[in-house]
C-alpha positions as CSV (number, residue, x, y, z in Angstrom):
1,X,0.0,0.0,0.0
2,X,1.3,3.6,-1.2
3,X,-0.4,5.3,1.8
4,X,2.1,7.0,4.0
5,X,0.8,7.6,7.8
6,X,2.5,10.7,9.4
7,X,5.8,9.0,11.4
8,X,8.8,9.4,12.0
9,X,11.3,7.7,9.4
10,X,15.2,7.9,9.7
11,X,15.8,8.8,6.0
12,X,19.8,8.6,4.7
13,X,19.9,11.6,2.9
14,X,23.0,11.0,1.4
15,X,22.2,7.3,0.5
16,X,18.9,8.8,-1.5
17,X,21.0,11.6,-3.3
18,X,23.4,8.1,-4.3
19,X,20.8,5.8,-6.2
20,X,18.5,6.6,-9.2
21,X,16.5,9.7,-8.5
22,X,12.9,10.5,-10.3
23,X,13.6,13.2,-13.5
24,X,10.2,14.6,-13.0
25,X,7.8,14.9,-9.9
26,X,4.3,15.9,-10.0
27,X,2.5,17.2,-6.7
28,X,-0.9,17.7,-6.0
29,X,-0.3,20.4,-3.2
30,X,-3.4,19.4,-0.4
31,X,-4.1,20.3,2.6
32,X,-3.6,24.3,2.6
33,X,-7.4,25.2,3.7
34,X,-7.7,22.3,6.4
35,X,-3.9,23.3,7.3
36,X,-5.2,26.7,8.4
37,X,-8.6,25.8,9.7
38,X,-6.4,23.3,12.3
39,X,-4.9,27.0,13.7
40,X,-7.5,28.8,13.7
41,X,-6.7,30.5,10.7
42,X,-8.3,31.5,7.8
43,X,-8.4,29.7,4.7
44,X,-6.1,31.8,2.6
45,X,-3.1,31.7,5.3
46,X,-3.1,28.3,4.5
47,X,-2.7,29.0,0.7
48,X,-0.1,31.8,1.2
49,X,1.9,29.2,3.5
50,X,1.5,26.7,0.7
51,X,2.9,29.3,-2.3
52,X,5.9,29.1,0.4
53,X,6.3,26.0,0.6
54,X,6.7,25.1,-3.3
55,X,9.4,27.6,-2.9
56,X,11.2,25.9,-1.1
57,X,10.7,22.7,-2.7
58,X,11.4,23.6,-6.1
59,X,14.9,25.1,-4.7
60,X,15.5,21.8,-3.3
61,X,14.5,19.3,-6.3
62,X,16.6,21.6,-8.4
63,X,19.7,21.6,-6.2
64,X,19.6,17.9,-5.6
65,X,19.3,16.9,-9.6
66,X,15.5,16.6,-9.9
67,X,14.8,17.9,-14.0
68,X,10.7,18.3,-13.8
69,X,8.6,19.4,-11.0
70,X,5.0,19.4,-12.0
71,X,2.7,21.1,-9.2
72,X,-1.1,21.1,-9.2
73,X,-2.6,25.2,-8.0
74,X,-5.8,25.1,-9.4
75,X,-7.7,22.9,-11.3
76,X,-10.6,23.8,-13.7
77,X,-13.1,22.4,-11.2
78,X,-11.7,25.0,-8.4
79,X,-13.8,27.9,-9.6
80,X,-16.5,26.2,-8.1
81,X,-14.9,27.4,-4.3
82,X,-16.3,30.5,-2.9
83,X,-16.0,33.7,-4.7
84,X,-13.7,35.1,-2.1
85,X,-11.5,32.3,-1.9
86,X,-11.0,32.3,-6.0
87,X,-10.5,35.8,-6.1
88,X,-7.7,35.0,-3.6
89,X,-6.2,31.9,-5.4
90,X,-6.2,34.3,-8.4
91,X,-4.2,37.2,-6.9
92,X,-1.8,34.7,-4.9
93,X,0.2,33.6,-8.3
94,X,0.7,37.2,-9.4
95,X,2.4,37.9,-5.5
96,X,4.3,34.3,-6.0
97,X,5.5,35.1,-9.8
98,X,7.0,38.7,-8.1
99,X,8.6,37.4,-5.2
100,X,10.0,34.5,-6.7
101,X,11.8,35.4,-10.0
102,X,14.7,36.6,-8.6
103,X,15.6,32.9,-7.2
104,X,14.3,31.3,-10.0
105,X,17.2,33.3,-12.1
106,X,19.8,32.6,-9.6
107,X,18.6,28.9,-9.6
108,X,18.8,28.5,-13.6
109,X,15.1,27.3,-13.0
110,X,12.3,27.7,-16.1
111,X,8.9,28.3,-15.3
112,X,6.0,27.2,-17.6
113,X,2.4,27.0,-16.8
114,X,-0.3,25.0,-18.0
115,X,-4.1,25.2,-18.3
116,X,-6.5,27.4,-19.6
117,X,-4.5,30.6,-19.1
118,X,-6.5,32.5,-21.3
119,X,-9.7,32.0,-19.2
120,X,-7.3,33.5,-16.1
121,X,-7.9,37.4,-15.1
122,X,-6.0,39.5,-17.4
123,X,-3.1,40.6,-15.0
124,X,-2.6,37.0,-14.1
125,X,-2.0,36.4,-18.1
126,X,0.3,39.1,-18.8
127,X,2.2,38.0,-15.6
128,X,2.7,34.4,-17.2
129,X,3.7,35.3,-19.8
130,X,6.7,37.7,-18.5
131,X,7.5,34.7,-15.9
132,X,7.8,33.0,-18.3
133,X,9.8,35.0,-21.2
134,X,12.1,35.9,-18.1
135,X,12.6,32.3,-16.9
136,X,12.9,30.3,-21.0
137,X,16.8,30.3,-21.2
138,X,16.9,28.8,-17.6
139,X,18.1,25.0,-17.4
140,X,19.0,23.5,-14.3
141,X,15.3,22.2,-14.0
142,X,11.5,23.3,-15.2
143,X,8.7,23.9,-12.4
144,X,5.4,23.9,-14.4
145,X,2.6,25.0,-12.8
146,X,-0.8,23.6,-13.4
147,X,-3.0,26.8,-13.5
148,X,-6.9,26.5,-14.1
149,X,-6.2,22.8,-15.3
150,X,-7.8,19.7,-16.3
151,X,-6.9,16.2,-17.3
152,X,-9.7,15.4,-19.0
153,X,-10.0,19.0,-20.9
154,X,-5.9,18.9,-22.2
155,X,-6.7,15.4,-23.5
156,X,-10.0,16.8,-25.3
157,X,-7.8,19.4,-26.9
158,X,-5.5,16.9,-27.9
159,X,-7.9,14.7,-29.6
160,X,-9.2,17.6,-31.5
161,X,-5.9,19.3,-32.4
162,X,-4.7,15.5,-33.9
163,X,-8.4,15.4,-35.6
164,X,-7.6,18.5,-37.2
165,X,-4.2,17.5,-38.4
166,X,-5.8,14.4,-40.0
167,X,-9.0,16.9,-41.6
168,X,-6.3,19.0,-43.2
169,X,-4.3,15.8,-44.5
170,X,-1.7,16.6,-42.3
171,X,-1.7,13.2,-40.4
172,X,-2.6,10.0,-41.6
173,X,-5.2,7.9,-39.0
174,X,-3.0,4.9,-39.2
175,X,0.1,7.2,-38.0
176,X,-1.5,8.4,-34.9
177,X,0.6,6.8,-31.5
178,X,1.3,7.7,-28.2
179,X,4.0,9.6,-29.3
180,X,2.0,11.5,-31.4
181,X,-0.3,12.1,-28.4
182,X,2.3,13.4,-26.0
183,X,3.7,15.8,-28.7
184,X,0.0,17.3,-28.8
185,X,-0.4,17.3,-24.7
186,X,0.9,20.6,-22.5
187,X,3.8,18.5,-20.9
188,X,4.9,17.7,-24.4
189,X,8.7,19.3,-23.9
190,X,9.0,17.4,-20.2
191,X,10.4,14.4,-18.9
192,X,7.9,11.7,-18.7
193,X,6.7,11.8,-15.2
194,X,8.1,9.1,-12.8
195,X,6.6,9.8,-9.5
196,X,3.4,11.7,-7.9
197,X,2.9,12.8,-4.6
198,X,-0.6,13.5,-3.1
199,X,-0.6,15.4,0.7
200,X,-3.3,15.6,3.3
201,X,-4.4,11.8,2.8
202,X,-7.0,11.9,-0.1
203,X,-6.3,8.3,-2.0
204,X,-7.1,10.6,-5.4
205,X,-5.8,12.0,-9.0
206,X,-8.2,14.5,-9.1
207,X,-8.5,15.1,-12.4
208,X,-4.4,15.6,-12.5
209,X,-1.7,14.4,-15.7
210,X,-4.2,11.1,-16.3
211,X,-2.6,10.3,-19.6
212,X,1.3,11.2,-17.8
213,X,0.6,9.0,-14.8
214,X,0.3,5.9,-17.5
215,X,3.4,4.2,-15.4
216,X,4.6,6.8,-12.7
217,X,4.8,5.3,-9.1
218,X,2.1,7.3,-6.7
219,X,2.6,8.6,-3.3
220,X,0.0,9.3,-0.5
221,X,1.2,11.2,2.8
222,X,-1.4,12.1,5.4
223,X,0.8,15.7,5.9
224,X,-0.7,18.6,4.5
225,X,1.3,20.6,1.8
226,X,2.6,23.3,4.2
227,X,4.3,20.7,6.5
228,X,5.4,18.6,3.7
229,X,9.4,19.7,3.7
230,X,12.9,18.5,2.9
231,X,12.5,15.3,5.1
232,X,9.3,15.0,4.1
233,X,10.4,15.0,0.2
234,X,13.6,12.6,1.3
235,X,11.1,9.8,2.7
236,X,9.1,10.3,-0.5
237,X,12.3,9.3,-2.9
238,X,13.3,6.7,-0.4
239,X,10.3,4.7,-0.9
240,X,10.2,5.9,-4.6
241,X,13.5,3.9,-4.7
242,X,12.3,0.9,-3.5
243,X,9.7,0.8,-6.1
244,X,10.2,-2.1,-9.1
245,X,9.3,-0.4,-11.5
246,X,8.9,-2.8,-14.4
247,X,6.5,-0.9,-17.1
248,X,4.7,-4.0,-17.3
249,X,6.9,-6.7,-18.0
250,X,8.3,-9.0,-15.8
251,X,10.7,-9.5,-13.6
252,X,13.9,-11.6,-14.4
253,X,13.1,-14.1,-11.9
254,X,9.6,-14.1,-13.5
């Protein structure tokens, strides 16, 4: 069972940085709202403490020799949360985007978004895209941030996009593979994704990289997002490691 129950585990840091480390990560960052309600807090600290947190964890997968780091802010079915809240999760990546670039610079790191961006506020737009014109030479490692997306709606577009390339002649039915199906997906120019992690114990993908996850290992932890730090992330690639991960085939001794 994936499902990791908050305890202490002696993790050998060093021993994790020496064997085969995952080239891209995706997260689905949970557990800000209930993080805050658990101090008496309001609902939004426990967003602002979770934009901190994937700081710090992007500095860290990029130091240590992750490539990809795929996190989940708001998915297409988000806009259904109170008005306030949205209006808050909207304002949040414009203050994260401004407070950030300078150690995204200094840490070679590219940032690229996906989603619907161009159902985002305007200012949030226009802020993408200079994050991410500022950030496109950058190439120690990519954090993409998924930003009013869906699963289910980037493979829709996919499909469509391929259906119009075989309409217009430009694709023949016979040719289409899963190759051609990641070049058409938002991820296209990443890593293929070898390990999720889920905080704040929901057993869910939430609508999140359905067609990406294909073979990636999965990881559950019961800690929210804004306690999920460095030893946190080091228990995570130590059971990572102890995966087999055989893409289904067999195992020699099979």
């Amino acid at each position: 069972m994936f499902f990791r129950k908050r305890r202490k585990i002696q993790v050998n840091k060093e021993q994790v940085l020496n064997a085969p480390l995952p080239q891209h990560i995706a997260i689905i960052l949970d557990g800000n709202g209930r993080w805050a309600k658990k101090r008496g807090l309001p609902r939004t600290a426990g967003h602002q403490e979770g934009a901190m947190n994937v700081r710090e964890i992007t500095k860290l997968c990029a130091n240590i020799g992750i490539k990809a780091l795929t996190v989940y802010a708001f998915s297409t079915e988000n806009w259904k949360r109170p008005d306030e809240e949205v209006k808050f999760l909207m304002k949040l990546p414009i203050k994260f985007f401004n407070e950030f670039a300078p150690e995204l610079v200094e840490n070679n790191i590219r940032l690229k978004v996906i989603g619907n961006v161009e159902e985002l506020p305007t200012d949030l737009q226009q802020k993408v895209l200079e994050i991410s014109e500022l950030t496109k030479n950058n190439t120690k490692m990519t954090l993409t941030i998924a930003l009013n997306y869906g699963s289910q709606d980037e493979i829709k577009q996919a499909v469509q996009a391929i259906a119009t390339d075989v309409k217009n002649g430009q694709l023949n039915v016979e040719d289409i593979n899963e190759d051609v199906i990641d070049q058409h997906l938002m991820t296209s120019d990443l890593p293929p994704l070898d390990l999720m992690i889920r905080t704040s114990g929901e057993l869910r993908i939430s609508n999140y990289l359905l067609w990406q996850l294909a073979y990636a290992e999965l990881y559950f932890t019961s800690i929210a997002w804004p306690d999920f730090k460095e030893e946190q992330l080091y228990e995570a690639l130590l059971d990572y490691q102890k995966r087999n991960r055989r893409f289904g085939a067999l195992n020699e001794a099979n």
